[in-house]
C-alpha positions as CSV (number, residue, x, y, z in Angstrom):
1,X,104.4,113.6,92.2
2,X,105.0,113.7,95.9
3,X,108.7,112.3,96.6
4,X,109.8,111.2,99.4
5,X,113.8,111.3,100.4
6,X,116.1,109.5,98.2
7,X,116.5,106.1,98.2
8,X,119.3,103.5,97.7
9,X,119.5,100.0,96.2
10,X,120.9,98.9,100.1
11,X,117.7,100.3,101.4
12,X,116.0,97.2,99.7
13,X,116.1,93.8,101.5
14,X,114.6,90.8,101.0
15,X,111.2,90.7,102.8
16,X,107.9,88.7,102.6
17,X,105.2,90.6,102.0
18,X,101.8,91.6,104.1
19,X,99.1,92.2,102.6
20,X,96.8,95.8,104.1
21,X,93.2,96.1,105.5
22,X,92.3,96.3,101.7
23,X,93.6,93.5,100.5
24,X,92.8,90.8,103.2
25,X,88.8,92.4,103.1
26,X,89.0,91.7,99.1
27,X,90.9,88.6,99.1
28,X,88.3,86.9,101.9
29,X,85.4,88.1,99.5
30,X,87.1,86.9,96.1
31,X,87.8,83.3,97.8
32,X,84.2,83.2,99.2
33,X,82.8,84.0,96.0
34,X,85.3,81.7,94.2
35,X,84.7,78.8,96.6
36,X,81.4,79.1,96.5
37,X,80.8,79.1,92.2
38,X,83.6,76.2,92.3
39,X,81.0,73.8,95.0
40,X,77.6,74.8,92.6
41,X,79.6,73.9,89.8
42,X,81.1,70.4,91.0
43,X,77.9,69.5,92.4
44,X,76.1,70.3,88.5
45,X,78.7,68.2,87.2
46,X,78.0,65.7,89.6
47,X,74.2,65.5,89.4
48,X,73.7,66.1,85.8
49,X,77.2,65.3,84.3
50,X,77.0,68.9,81.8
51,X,78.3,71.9,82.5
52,X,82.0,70.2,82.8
53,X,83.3,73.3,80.8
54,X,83.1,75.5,83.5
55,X,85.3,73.7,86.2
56,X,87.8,73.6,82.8
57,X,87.4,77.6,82.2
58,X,87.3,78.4,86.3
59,X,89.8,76.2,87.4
60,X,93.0,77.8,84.9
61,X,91.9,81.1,85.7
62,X,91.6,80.4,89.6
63,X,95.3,78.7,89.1
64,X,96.5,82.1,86.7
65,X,95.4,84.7,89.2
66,X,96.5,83.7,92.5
67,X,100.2,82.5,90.4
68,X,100.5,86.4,89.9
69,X,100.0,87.0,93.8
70,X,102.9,89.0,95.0
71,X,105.0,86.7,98.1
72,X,107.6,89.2,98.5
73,X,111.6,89.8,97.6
74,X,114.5,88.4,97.4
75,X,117.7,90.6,97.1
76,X,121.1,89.2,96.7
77,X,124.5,90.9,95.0
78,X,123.3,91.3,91.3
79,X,119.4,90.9,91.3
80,X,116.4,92.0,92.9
81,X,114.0,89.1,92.3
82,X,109.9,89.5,92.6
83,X,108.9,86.3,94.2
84,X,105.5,85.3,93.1
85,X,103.6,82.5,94.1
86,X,104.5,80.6,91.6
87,X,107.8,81.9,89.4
88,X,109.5,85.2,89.7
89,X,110.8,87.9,88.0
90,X,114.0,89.2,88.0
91,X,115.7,93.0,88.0
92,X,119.2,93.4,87.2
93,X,121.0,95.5,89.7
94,X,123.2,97.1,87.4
95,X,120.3,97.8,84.7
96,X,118.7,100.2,87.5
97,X,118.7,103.9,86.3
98,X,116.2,105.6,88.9
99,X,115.6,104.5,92.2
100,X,113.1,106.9,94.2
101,X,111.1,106.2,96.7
102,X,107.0,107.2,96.5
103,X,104.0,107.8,98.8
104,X,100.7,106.0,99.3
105,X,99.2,108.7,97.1
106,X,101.6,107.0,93.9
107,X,99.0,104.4,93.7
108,X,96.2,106.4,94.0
109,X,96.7,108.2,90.6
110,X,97.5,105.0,88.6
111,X,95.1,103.6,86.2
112,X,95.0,99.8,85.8
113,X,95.5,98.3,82.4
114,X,95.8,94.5,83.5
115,X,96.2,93.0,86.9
116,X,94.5,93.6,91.0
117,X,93.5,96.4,92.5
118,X,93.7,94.5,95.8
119,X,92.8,91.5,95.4
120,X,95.6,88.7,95.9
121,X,97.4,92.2,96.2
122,X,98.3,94.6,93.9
123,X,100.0,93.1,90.5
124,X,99.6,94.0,86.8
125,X,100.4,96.7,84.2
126,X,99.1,99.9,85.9
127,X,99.5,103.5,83.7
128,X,100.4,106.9,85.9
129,X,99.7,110.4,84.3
130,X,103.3,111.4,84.5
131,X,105.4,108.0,84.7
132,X,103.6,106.1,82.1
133,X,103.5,102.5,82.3
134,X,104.5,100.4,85.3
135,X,104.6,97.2,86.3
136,X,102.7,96.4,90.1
137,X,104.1,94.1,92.3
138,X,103.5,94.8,96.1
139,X,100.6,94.0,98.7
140,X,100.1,97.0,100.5
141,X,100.3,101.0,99.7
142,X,103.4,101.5,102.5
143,X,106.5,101.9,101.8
144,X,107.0,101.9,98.0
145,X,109.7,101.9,95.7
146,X,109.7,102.9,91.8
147,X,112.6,101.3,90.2
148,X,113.1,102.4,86.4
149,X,115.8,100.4,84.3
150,X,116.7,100.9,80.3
151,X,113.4,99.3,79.9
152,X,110.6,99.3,82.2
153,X,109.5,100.4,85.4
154,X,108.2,98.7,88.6
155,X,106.6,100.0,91.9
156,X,107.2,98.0,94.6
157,X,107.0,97.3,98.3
158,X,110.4,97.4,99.8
């Protein structure tokens, strides 16, 4: 693993996060496609009233993914908190046993088990040959952070 100098929970502030080129070319393809499957299937419901169980399986899932889109951080005294567009998760200061920061190249060698690639940024459960499991929250491949407490660990944008 390429590391990069050593990094310090001060280092990390509060921030909103920008998505990269990736990212905004995915994103402006998944909402196209998204948009457009949402208008065929309001106007079947409209002109033949079936196919109603579509709007109720795309709609939850529209409402699900773009929830999990990383909004950036908020850092105060005890917590780091993951701000998501809707809810957050929350890392306790003191449960932080490795704090390193990682290059662009991190990401490159991770394997997605659940979550984006890219699109509405990069969230989920991703598995790295030599770090195991981690937990994805950031929105571009600059400036990233892997955090490891008793329990899990997280790569972020910092």
């Amino acid at each position: 693993m390429n590391k990069q100098p050593s990094l310090k929970i001060s280092d990390i502030n509060s921030c909103r996060y920008r998505w990269d080129k990736k990212a905004w070319i995915l994103n402006s393809f998944f909402c196209l496609i998204l948009l457009t499957c949402l208008v065929i299937l309001i106007i079947e419901v409209i002109h033949h009233r079936e196919d109603i169980v579509g709007i109720f399986i795309l709609i939850p899932v529209l409402v699900f993914c773009f929830s999990m889109t990383p909004v950036g951080l908020i850092v105060d005294d005890d917590y780091i908190a993951l701000k998501r567009l809707i809810g957050r998760s929350l890392i306790d200061k003191h449960d932080i046993v490795r704090l390193e920061q990682v290059d662009k190249h991190f990401l490159n060698k991770c394997r997605r088990r659940h979550g984006s690639g890219g699109t509405l940024g990069y969230w989920g459960i991703f598995v790295h040959p030599e770090e195991g499991k981690l937990r994805l929250f950031c929105c571009n491949k600059e400036r990233l952070a892997l955090i490891e407490t008793s329990d899990k660990k997280y790569l972020i944008n910092y």
